[in-house]
C-alpha positions in Angstrom: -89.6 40.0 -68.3 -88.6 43.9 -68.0 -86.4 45.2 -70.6 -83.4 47.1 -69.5 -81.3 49.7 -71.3 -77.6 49.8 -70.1 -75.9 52.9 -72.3 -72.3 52.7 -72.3 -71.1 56.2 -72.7 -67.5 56.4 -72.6 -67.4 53.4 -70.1 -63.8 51.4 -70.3 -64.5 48.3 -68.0 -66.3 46.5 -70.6 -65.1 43.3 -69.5 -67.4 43.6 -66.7 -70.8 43.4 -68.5 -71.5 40.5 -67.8 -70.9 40.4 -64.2 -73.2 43.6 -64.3 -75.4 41.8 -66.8 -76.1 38.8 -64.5 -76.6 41.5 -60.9 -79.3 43.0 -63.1 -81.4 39.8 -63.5 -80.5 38.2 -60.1 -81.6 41.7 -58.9 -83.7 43.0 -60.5 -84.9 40.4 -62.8 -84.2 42.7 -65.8 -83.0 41.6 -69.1 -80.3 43.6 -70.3 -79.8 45.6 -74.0 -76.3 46.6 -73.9 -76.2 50.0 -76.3 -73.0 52.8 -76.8 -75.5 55.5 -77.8 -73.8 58.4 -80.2 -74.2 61.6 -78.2 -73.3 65.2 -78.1 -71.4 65.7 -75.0 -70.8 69.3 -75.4 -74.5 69.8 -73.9 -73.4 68.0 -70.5 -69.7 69.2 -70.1 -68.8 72.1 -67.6 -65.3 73.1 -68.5 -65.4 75.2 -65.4 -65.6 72.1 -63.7 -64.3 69.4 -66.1 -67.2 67.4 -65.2 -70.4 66.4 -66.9 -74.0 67.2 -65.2 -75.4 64.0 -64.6 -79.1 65.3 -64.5 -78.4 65.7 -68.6 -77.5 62.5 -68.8 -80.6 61.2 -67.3 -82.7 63.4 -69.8 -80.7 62.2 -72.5 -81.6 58.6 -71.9 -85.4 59.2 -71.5 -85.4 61.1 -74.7 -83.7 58.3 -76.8 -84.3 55.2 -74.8 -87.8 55.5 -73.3 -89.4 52.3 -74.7 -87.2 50.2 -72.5 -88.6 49.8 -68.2 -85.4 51.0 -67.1 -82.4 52.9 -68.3 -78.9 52.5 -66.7 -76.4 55.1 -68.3 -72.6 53.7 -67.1 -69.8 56.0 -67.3 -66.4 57.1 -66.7 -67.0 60.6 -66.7 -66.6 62.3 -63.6 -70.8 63.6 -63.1 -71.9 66.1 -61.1 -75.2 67.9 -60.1 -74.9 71.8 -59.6 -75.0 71.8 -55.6 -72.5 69.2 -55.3 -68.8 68.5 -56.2 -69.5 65.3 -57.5 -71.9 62.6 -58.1 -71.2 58.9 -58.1 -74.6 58.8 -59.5 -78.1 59.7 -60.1 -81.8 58.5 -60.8 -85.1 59.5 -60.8 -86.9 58.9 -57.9 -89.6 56.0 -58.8 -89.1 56.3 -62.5 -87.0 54.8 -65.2 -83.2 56.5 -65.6 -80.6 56.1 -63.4 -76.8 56.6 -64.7 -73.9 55.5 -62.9 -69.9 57.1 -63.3 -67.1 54.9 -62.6 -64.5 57.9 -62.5 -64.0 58.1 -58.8 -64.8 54.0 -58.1 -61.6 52.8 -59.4 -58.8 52.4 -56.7 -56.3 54.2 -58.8 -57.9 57.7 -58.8 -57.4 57.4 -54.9 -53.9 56.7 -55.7 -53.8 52.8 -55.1 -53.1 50.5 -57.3 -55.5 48.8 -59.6 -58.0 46.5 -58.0 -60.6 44.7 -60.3 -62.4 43.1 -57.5 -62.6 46.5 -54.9 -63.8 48.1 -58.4 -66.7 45.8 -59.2 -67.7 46.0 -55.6 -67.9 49.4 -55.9 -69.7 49.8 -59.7 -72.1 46.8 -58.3 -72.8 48.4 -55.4 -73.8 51.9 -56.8 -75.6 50.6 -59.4 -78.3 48.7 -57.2 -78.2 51.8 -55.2 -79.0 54.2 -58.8 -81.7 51.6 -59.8 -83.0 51.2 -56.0 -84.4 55.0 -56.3 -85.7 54.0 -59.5 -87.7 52.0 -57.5 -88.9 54.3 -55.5 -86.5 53.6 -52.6 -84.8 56.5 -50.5 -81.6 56.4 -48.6 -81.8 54.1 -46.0 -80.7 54.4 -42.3 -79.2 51.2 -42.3 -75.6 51.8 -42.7 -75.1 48.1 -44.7 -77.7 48.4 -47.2 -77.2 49.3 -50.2 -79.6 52.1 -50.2 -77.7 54.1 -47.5 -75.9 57.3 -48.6 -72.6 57.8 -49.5 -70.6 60.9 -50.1 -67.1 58.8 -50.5 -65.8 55.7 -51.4 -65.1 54.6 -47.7 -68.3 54.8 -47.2 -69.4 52.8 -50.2 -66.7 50.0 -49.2 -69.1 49.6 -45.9 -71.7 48.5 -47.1 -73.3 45.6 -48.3 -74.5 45.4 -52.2 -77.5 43.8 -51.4 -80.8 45.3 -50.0 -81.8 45.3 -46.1 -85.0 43.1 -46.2 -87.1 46.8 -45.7 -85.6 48.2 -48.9 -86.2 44.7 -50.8 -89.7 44.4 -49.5 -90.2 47.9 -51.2 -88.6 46.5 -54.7 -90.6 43.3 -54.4 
């Protein structure tokens, strides 16, 4: 069965590992190692922008975590990538690393209150999306699946968590 990293860097909603633990084998069919890696942030923090560049976060992961078949970084750091304001994520395209922020997933940073279930829609949803381009899958036109783009959180609450049957032929 293929081995999967999950690094817990600064990621608060513990609770919900094994919720996210059981998604990754139903799937995926990936076994998870659950790590909280010791890492210097000041390489991936922008105090310009009070973020941290997600893209180092991937490397970081590869460099440390490379014997595993695929590495899912979980965060509450608010990520970005240099042409963007924000990231809710990234991956490699058709390789291993993927790493996921919850920062701007949880109700309350929109102002609302707290909402555990809205939440784990959310994280679950954006982490099959991560680990779909992992998989070699781009964004999809199919506003439900999983794979399709989102630039907000609206957008994310659309769609479905799963894959449309063309995106889950691809993983298959």
């Amino acid at each position: 069965m293929p081995k999967a990293a999950v690094l817990l860097i600064n990621f608060n909603a513990t609770s919900l590992i094994p919720i996210i633990e059981k998604k990754l084998y139903q799937n995926f069919n990936l076994q998870m190692h659950q790590f909280i890696p010791n890492i210097d942030l000041t390489e991936i923090y922008s105090e310009v922008r009070d973020q941290y560049y997600s893209t180092k976060l991937l490397e970081y992961s590869l460099k440390y975590y490379n014997d595993y078949d695929k590495i899912l970084s979980l965060t509450d750091f608010d990520l970005f990538v240099p042409v963007l304001t924000f990231v809710f994520g990234e991956a490699q395209l058709n390789g291993k690393a993927a790493v996921v922020s919850a920062h701007r997933l949880y109700p309350e940073f929109y102002g609302l209150p707290q909402n555990e279930e809205l939440f784990l829609s959310r994280l679950i949803k954006e982490i099959n999306h991560e680990l779909g381009h992992t998989y070699g899958l781009r964004h999809c036109q199919n506003f439900e699946c999983v794979m399709h783009s989102s630039s907000n959180v609206d957008e994310i609450d659309i769609k479905s968590e799963n894959f449309c049957d063309r995106c889950k032929e691809k993983i298959i």
